[in-house]
C-alpha positions as CSV (number, residue, x, y, z in Angstrom):
1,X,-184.1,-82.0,152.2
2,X,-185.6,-84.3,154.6
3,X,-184.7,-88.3,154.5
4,X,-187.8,-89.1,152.8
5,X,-187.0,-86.8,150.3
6,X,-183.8,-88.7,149.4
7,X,-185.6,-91.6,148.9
8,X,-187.9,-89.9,146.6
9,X,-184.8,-88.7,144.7
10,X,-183.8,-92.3,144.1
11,X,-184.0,-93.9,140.9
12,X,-184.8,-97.3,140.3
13,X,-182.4,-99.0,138.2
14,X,-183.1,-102.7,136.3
15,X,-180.5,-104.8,134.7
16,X,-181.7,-108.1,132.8
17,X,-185.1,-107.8,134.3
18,X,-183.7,-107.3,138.0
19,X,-183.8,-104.5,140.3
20,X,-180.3,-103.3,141.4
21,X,-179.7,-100.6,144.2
22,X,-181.2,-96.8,143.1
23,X,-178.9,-94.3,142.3
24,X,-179.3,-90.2,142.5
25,X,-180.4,-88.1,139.8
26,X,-176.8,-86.5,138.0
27,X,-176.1,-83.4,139.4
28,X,-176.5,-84.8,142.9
29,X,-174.0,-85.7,145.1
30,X,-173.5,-88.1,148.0
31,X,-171.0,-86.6,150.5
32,X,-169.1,-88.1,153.3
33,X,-167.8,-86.0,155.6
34,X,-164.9,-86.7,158.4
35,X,-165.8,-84.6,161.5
36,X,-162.3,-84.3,163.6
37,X,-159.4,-82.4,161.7
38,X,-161.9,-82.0,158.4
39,X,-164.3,-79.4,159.6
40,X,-163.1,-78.7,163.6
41,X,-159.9,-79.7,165.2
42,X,-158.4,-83.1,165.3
43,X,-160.1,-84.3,168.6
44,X,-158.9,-88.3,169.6
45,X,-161.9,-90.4,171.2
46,X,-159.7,-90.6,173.8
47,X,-160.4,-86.9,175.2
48,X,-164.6,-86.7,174.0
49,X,-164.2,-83.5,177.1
50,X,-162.4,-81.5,174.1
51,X,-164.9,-82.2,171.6
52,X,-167.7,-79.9,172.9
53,X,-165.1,-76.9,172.4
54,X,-163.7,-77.9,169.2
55,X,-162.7,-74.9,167.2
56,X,-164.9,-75.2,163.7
57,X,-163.2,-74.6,160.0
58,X,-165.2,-71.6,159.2
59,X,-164.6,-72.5,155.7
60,X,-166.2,-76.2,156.0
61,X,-169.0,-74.6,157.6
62,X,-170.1,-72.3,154.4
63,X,-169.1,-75.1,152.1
64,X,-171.0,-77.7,153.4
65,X,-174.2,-75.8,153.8
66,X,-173.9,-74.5,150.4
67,X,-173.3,-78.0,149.4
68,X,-177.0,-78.9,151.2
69,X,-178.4,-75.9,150.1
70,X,-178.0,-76.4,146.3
71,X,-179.7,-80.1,147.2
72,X,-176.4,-82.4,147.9
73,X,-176.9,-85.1,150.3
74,X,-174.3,-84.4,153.2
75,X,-174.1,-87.2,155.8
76,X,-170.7,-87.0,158.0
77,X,-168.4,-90.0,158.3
78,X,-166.7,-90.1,161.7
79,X,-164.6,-92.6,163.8
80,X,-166.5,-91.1,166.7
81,X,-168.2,-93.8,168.6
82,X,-172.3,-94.0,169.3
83,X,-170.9,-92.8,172.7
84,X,-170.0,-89.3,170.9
85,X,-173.4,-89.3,169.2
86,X,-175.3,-86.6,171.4
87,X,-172.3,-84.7,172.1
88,X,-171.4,-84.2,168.2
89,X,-175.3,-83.8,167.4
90,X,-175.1,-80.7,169.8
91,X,-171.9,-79.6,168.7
92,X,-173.2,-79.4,164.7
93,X,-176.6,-77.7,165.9
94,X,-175.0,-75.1,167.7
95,X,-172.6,-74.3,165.0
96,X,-175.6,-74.1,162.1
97,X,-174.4,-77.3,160.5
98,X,-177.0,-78.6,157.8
99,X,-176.9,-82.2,157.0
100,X,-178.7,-85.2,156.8
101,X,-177.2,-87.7,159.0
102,X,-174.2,-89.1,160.7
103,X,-172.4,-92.2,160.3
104,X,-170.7,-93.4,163.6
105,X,-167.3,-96.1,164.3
106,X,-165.5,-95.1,160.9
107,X,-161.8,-97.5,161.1
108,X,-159.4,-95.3,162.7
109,X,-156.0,-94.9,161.3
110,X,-156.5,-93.6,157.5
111,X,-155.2,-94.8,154.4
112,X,-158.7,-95.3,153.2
113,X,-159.4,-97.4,150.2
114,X,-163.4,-97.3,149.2
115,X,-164.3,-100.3,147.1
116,X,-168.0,-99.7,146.0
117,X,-170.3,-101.0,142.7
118,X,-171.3,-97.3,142.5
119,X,-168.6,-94.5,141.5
120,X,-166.7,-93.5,144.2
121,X,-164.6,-90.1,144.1
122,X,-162.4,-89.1,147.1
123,X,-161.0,-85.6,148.5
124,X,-157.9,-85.6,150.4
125,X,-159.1,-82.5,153.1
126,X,-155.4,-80.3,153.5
127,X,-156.8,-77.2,155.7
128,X,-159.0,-75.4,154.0
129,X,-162.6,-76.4,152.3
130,X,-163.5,-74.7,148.6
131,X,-165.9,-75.6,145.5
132,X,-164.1,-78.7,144.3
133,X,-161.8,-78.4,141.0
134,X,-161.5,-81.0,138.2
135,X,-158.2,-82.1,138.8
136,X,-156.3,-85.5,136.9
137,X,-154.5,-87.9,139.1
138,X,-153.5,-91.8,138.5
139,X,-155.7,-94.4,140.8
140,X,-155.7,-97.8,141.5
141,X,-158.7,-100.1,139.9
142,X,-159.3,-103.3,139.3
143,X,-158.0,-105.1,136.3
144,X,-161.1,-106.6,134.6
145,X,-160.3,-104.7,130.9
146,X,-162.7,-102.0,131.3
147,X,-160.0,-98.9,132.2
148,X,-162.5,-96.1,130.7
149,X,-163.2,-92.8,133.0
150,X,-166.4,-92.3,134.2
């Protein structure tokens, strides 16, 4: 799936008469994905000479391009700077790595907290990449009343 055919997927949405940003059909998901210790080894900016050796997760590999395969959106996430661009472009290419685009200058340091109008779902990565399980687990929200699952 090319870009243009993500935007193709999009679905308008209208509230009160007003367009509001397009969502993706159910079934399809938008992923994220962090490059350095998620699907290769934990390379610092710092040391951009180890990146074009990094060991890949075999595992993320398969995942991920079954993930784009069955028509998910795959775009990785990565605190790598614009400077790492080329170098990381490469370095997916020559390991077979399907995906749509890249997102460059991610914060550094973790402890992540999304906060999005659109549902937001996040995987903690912990060494190895499978099909994702339903799992329940207590999160932070807002309190404006409305406390139901979605």
């Amino acid at each position: 799936m090319k870009q243009e055919d993500i935007e193709k997927n999009l679905q308008t949405i209208t509230e009160n008469g007003e367009h509001l940003s397009p969502i993706l059909p159910a079934g399809i998901k938008n992923y994220l994905i962090d490059i350095d210790g998620t699907i290769c080894d934990d390379i610092p900016n710092e040391e951009p000479e180890r990146m074009v050796t990094a060991a890949v997760y075999p595992d993320a590999l398969i995942t991920l391009n079954k993930w784009y395969d069955e028509g998910h959106i795959i775009f990785f996430f990565t605190s790598r700077t614009e400077a790492h661009r080329e170098i990381t472009e490469t370095w997916l290419k020559e390991h077979g790595f399907k995906y749509h685009g890249m997102l460059m200058g991610k914060p550094r340091g973790g402890n992540y907290h999304w906060i999005d109008n659109h549902l937001v779902k996040a995987t903690r990565y912990r060494g190895k990449f499978t099909d994702l399980i339903d799992k329940e687990v207590t999160i932070q929200v807002f309190d404006d009343g409305n406390h139901d699952a979605e």
